[in-house]
C-alpha positions as CSV (number, residue, x, y, z in Angstrom):
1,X,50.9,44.7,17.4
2,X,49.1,48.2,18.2
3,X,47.0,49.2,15.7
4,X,48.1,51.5,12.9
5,X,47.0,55.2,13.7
6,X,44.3,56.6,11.7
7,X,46.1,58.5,9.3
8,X,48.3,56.0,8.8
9,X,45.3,53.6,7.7
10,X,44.0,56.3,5.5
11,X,47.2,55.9,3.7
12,X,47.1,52.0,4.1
13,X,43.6,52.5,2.5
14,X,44.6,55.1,-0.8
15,X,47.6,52.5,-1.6
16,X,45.3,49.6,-1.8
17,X,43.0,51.9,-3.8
18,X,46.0,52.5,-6.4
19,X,47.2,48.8,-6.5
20,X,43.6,47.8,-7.1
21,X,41.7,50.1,-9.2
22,X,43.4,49.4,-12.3
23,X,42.5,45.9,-12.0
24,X,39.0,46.6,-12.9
25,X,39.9,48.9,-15.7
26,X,39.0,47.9,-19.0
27,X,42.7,47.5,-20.1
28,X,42.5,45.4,-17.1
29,X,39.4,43.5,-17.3
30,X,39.6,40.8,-20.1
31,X,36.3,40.9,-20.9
32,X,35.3,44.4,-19.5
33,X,32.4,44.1,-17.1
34,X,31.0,47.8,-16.4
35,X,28.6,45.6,-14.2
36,X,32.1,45.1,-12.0
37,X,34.4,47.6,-13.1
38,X,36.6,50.1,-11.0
39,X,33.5,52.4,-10.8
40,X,31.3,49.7,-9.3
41,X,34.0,49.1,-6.7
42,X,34.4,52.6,-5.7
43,X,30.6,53.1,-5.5
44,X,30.6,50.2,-2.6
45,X,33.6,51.7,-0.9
46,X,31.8,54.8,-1.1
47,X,28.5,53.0,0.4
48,X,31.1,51.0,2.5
49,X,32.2,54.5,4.6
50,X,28.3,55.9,4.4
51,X,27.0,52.8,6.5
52,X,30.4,52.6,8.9
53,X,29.7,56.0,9.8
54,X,25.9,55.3,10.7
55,X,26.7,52.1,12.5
56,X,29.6,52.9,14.2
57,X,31.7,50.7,12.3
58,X,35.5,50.9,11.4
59,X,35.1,53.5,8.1
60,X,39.1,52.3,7.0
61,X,38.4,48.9,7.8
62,X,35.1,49.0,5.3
63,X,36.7,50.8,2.8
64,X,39.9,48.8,2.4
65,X,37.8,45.8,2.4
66,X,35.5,47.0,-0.1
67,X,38.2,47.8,-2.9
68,X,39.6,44.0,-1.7
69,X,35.9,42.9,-2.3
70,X,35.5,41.9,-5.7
71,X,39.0,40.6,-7.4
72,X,37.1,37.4,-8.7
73,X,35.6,39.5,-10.9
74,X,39.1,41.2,-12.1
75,X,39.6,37.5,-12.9
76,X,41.7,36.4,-9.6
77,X,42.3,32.7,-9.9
78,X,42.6,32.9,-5.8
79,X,40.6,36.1,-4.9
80,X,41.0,36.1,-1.2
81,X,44.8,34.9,-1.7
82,X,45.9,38.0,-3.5
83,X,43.8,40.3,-1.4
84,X,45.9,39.2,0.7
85,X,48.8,40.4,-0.8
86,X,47.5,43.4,-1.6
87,X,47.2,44.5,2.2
88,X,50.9,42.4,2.8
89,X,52.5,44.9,-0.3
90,X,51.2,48.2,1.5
91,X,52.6,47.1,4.4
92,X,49.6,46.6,6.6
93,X,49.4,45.8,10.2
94,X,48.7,42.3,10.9
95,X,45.6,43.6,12.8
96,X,43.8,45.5,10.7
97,X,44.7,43.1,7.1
98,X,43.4,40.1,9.6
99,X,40.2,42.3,10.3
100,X,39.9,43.3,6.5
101,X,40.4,39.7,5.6
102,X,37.6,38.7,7.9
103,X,34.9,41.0,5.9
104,X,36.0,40.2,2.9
105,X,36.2,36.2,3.3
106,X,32.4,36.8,5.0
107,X,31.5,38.6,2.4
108,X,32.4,36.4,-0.6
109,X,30.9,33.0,1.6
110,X,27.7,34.5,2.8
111,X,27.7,36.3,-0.8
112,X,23.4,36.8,-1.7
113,X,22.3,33.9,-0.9
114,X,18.4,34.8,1.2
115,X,19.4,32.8,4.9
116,X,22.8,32.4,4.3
117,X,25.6,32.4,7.2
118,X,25.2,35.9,8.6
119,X,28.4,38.0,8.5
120,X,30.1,38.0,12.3
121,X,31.9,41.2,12.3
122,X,29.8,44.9,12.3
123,X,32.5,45.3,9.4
124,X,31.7,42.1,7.6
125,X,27.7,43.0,8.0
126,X,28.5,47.0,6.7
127,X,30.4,45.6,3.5
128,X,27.7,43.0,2.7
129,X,25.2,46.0,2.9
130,X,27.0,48.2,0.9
131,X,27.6,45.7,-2.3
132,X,24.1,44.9,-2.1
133,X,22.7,49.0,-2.0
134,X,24.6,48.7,-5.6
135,X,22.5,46.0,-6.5
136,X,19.1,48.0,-6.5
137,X,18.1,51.5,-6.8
138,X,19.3,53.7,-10.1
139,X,22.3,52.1,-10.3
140,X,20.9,48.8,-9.9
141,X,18.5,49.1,-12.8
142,X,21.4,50.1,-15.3
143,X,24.0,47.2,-13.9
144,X,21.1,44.5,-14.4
145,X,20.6,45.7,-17.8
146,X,24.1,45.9,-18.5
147,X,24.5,42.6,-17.4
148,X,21.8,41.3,-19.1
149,X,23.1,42.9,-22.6
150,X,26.2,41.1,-22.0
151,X,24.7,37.9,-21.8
152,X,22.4,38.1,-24.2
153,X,19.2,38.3,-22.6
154,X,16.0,39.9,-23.6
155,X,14.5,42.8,-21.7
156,X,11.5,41.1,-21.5
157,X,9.3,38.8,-22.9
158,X,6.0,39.6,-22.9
159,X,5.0,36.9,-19.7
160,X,1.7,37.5,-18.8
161,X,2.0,38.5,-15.2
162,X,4.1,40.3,-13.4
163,X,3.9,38.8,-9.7
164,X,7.2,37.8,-7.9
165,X,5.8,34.7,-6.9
166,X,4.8,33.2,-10.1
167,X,7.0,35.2,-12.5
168,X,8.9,33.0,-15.1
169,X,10.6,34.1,-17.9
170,X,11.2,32.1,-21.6
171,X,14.1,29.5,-21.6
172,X,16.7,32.5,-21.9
173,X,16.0,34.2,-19.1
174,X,15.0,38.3,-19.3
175,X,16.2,41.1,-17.4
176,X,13.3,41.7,-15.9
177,X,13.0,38.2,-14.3
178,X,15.9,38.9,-13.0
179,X,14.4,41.7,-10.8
180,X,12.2,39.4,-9.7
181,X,14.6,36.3,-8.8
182,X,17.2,38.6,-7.1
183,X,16.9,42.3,-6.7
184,X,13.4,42.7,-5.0
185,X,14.3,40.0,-3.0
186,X,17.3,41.4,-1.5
187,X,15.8,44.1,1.3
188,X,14.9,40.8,3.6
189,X,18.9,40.4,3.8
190,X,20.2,43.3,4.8
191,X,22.6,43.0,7.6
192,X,22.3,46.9,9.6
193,X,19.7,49.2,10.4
194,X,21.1,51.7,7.9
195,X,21.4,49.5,5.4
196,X,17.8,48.3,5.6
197,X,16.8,52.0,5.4
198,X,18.1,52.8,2.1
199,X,17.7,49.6,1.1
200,X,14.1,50.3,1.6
201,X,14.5,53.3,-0.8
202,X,15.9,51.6,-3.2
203,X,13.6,48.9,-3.6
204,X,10.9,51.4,-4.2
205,X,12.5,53.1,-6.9
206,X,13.0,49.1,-8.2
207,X,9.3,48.9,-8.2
208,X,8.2,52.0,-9.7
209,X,10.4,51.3,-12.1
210,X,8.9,48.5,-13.1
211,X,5.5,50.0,-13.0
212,X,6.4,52.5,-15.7
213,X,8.3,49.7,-17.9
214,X,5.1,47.5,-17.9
215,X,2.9,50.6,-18.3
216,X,5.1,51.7,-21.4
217,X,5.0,48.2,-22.7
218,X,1.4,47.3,-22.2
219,X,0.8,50.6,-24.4
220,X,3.3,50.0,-26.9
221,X,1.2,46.8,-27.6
222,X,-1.8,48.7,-28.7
């Protein structure tokens, strides 16, 4: 089959945006996350098209992908089966849903695990870049909060050191470990060039972040 022509996939790409996007509303989130709502997956999609651009990748591809990216979270018993359907009900070529599928099936095995299985397409390797740019930076710091609110955790607790390597946190679990487990840890796992540039960014903003919290801390202690 020859592939759809580019308008065409920009309209493939806007219907799966409308089928989806509700999915991740809170009328359509049971709980809402605002860690993984609608916003969150438009952000990546935005990233998505950002890094295909740099990288030469297929932008439509990325994006479609992206808004596919997350349904697990919307609470899809079979994620990849009904992004599936998603591209089938929009009418998508059999080429370009196969090589949407492939990203978004990479994505969700390789997920953030440090030395996992790395991504095979330039497509797979720009989506897995651009969920994790939303994982650090600004935005970063007010999803792991927000995640951390929702499951209870502390901010902090006081631990007496604040070195990745030694870091742990009381039996709960804080926010800020979680910086420390995951976030910081991510820029050795980006897929692209591009990626790892704003990546790099990011990170630094993660860090003086942290500086300021434990400076504000330390002197709210007296």
């Amino acid at each position: 089959m020859r592939p759809a022509p580019p308008a065409r996939r920009v309209t493939l790409v806007q219907a799966i945006r409308d089928r989806v996007a509700p999915r991740f509303s809170p009328e359509g989130m049971s709980p809402y996350d605002p860690c993984h709502d609608a916003f969150h997956v438009e952000r990546v999609a935005r990233n998505a098209v950002l890094l295909a651009r740099l990288e030469g990748a297929d932008a439509q591809v990325c994006e479609a992908a992206a808004w596919l990216h997350d349904l697990d979270r919307a609470g899809a018993k079979d994620a990849l089966a009904e992004a599936r359907a998603h591209l089938a009900a929009v009418g998508a070529p059999a080429d370009f849903a196969a090589r949407v599928m492939e990203a978004v099936e990479r994505h969700k095995d390789k997920s953030f695990a440090p030395g996992g299985k790395r991504p095979m397409s330039l497509e797979a390797q720009v989506l897995g870049d651009a969920d994790k740019l939303e994982a650090i930076g600004a935005i970063g710091i007010a999803r792991a909060f927000s995640f951390g609110g929702l499951k209870g955790r502390p901010l902090w607790d006081g631990a007496p050191t604040e070195t990745p390597e030694v870091y742990v946190s009381g039996k709960m679990g804080t926010t800020v470990q979680h910086f420390y487990d995951k976030l910081l840890r991510l820029q050795a796992d980006f897929n692209t060039a591009s990626g790892r540039k704003l990546g790099e960014e990011r990170t630094a903003f993660l860090r003086a972040f942290l500086a300021e919290f434990f400076r504000e801390w330390r002197a709210s202690e007296g």
